[in-house]
VMD Tcl script that draws the C-alpha trace (Angstrom):
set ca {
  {0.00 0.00 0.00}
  {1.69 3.35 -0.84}
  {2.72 5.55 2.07}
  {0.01 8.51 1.94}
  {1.34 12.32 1.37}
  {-0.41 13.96 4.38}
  {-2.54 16.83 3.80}
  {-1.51 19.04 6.96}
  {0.53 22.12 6.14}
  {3.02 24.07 8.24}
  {3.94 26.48 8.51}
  {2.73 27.66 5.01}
  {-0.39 26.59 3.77}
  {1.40 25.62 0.73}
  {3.67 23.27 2.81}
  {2.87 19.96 3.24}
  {4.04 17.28 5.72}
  {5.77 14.58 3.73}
  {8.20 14.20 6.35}
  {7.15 9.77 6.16}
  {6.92 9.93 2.43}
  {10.69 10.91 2.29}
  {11.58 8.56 4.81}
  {10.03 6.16 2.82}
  {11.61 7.71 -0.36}
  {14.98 7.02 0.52}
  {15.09 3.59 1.59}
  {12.85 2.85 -1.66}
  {15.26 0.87 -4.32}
  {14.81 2.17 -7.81}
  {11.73 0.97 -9.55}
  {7.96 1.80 -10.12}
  {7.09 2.10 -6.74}
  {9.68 4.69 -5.68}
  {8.84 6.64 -8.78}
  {5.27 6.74 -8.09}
  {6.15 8.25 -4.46}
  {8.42 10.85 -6.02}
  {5.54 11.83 -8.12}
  {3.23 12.38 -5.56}
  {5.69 14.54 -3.18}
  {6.59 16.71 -6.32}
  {2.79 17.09 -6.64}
  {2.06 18.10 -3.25}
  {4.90 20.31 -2.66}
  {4.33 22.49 -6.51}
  {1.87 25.29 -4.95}
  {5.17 25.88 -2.83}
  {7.04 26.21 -6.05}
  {4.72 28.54 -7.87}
  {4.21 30.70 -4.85}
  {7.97 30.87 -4.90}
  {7.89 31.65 -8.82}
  {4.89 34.04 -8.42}
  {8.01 36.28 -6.69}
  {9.72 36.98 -9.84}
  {6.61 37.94 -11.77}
  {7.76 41.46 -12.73}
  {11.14 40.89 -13.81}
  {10.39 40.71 -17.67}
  {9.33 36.66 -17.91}
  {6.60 35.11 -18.44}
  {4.67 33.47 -15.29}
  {4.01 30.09 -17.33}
  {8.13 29.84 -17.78}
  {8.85 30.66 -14.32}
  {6.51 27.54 -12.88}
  {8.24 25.19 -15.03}
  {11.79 26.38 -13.63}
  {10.23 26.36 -10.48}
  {9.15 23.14 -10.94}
  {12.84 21.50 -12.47}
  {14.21 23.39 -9.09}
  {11.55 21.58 -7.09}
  {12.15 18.42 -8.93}
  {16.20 18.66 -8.31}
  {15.51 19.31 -4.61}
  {13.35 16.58 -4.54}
  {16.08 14.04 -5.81}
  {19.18 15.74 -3.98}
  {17.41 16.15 -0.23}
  {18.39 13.83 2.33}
  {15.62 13.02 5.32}
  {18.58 11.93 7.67}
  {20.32 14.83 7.65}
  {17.50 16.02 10.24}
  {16.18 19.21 8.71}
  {13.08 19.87 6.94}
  {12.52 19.64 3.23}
  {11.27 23.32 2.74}
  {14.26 24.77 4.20}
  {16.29 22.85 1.64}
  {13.40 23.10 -1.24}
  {12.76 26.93 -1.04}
  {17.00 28.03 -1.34}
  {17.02 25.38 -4.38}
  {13.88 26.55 -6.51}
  {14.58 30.15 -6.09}
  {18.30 29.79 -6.96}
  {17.01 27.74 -9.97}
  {14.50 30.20 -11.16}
  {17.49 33.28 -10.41}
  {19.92 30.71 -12.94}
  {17.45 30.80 -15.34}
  {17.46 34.63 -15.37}
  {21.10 35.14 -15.54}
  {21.23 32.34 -18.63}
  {18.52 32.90 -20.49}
  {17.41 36.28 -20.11}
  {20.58 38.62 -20.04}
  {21.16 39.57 -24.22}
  {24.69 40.39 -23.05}
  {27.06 38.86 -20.75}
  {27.04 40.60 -17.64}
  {29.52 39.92 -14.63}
  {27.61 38.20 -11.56}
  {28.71 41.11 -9.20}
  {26.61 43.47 -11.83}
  {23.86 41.17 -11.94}
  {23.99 41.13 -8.10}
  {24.80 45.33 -7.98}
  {21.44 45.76 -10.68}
  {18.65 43.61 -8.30}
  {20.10 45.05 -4.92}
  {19.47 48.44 -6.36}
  {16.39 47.72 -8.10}
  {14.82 46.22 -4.56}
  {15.93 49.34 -2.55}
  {14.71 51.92 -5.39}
  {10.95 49.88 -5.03}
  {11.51 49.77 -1.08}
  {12.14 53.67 -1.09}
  {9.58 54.82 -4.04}
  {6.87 52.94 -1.46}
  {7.90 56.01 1.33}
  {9.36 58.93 -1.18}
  {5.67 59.71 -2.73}
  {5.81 61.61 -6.03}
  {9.77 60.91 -6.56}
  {12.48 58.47 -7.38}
  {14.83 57.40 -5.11}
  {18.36 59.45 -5.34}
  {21.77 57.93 -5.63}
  {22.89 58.77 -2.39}
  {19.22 57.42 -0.47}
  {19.94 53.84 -2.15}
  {23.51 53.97 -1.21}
  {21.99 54.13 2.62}
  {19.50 51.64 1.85}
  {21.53 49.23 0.32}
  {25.48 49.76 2.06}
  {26.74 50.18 -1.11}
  {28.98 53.19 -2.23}
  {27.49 55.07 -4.71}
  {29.74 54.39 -7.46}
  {28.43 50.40 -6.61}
  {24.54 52.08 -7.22}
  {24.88 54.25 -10.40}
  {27.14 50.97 -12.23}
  {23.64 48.61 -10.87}
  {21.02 51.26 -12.29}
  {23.31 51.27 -15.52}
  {22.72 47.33 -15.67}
  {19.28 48.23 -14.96}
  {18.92 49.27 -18.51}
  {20.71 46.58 -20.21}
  {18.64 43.54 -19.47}
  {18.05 43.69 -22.39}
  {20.26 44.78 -26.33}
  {18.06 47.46 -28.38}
  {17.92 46.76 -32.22}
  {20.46 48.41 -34.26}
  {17.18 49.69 -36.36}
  {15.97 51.75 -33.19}
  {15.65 55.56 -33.51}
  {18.31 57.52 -31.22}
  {16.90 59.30 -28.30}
  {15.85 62.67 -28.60}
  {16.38 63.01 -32.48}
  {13.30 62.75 -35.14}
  {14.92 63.08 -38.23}
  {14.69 59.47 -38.39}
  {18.46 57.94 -37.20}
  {18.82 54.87 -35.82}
  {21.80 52.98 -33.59}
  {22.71 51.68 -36.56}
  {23.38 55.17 -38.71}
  {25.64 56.21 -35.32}
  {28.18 53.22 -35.57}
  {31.25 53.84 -36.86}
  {33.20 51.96 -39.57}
  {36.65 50.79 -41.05}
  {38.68 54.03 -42.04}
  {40.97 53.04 -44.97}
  {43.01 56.08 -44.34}
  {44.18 54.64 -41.20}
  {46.31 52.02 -43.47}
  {47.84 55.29 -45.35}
  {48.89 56.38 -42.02}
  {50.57 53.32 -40.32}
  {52.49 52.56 -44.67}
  {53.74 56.58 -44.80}
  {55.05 56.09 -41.04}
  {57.01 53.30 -41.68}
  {57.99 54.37 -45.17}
  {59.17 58.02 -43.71}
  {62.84 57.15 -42.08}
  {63.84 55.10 -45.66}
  {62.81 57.71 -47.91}
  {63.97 60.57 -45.94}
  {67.35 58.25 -46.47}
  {67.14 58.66 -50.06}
  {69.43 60.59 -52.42}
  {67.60 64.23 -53.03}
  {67.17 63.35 -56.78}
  {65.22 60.04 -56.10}
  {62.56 61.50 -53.35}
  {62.01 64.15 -55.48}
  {60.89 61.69 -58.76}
  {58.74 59.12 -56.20}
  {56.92 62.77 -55.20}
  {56.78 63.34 -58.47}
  {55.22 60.68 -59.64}
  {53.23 59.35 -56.25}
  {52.18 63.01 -55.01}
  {52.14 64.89 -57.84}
  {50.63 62.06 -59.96}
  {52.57 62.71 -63.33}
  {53.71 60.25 -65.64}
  {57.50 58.61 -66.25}
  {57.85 60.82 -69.43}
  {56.67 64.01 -67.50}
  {58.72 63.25 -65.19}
  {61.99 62.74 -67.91}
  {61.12 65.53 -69.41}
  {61.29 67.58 -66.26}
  {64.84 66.08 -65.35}
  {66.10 66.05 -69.03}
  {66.80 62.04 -68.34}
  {65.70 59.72 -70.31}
  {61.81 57.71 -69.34}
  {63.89 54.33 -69.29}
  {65.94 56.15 -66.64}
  {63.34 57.39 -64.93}
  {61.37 53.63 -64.53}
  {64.39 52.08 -63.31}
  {64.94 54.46 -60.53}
  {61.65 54.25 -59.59}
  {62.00 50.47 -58.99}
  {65.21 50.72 -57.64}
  {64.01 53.09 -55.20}
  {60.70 51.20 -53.85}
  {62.74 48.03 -53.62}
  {64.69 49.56 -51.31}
  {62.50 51.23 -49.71}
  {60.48 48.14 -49.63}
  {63.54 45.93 -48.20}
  {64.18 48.15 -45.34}
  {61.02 48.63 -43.96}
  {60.35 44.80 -43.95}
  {63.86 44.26 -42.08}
  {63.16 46.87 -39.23}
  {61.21 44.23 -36.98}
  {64.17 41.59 -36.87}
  {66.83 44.77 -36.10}
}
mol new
graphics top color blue
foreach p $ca { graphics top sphere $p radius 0.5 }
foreach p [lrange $ca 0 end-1] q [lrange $ca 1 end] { graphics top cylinder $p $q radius 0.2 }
display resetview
């Protein structure tokens, strides 16, 4: 006959005695019957879940998800507690469903990665900035009045009301604050500069052609910054275009060879 999960609740009404049912439970040896009487504890002991989950309502999930994590927490502390260890279940269940359902938040509902002391920074100063709005009619809480509340230093309470605005990532296609000519995130974000490419080759071009004889810097700024041709340029010099090419080769070779030495000087 299976052991009966007694009706009687203490000291919430949500918490039943199953005090003989765990007993029971744990000198059960796998098999039907001991899953049958792990049912019927999880049963009786899910209002004490959901009233649990019910806690969490207004943090952005739905109630329907937070009674099942409730319910895989209640599960888990079902199969983990130990009657002979002398203390009752609900001290062990309510510490294991809550920390369950505050998991699931910081995995599943976080867009970005945030550091646990944040996470723990963000809901310390969102409790104290309810606590205080309840006695601070017609005004929000000020830094310094959570700081009191909550024994953190103020620089602790501005970073946790920053992270109270990043629970969640806006889309790249929202409109910026405060603008209406139609800009979004997106529009503000900056991109690859190809100039910055010119800057780092003409640094580490500047000590080898500064090196050069006076005639040969003045034909590659000919013909790189002043953009004229090889026969311009021969005809300028009264040399010969031939002569002209084959300095300029000469000349970006070596220019060329030196710079790709100066590492392994």
């Amino acid at each position: 006959m299976p052991t009966p999960v007694s009706t009687r609740h203490h000291p919430h009404d949500d918490a039943p005695d199953t005090a003989a049912a765990f007993r029971e439970l744990a000198a059960l040896p796998a098999g039907p019957r001991r899953d049958a009487l792990r049912d019927r504890i999880v049963e009786a002991w899910l209002p004490m879940a959901e009233r649990l989950a019910g806690r969490f309502r207004s943090r952005g999930e739905s109630y329907e998800d937070l009674r099942q994590v409730a319910a895989l927490g209640l599960v888990k502390a079902v199969d983990r507690y130990d009657p002979g260890r002398g203390h009752a279940f609900e001290s062990y269940a309510v510490p294991t469903v809550t920390g369950e359902i505050k998991r699931h938040f910081r995995d599943h509902l976080w867009t970005l990665h945030v550091p646990r002391r944040v996470q723990d920074l963000r809901n310390r100063v969102r409790q104290a900035g309810q606590e205080l709005s309840q006695t601070l009619p017609g005004r929000a809480p000020g830094v310094a009045e959570i700081a009191a509340r909550t024994g953190l230093g103020e620089e602790d309470v501005r970073e946790g009301q920053a992270a109270l605005e990043s629970f969640s990532a806006l889309s790249l296609d929202a409109e910026l604050q405060g603008g209406d000519d139609g800009y979004s995130l997106g529009d503000a974000l900056g991109g690859p500069d190809p100039a910055l490419d010119t800057v780092v080759d003409r640094e580490a071009v500047r000590g080898s052609l500064a090196a050069l004889p006076e005639r040969e810097r003045a034909i590659l700024y000919m013909r790189f910054f002043d953009d004229m041709t090889q026969s311009g340029i021969a005809e300028r010099l009264g040399i010969s275009q031939m002569h002209v090419s084959r300095l300029i080769s000469r000349c970006c070779h070596r220019v060329r060879e030196q710079v790709l030495r100066e590492p392994s000087d």
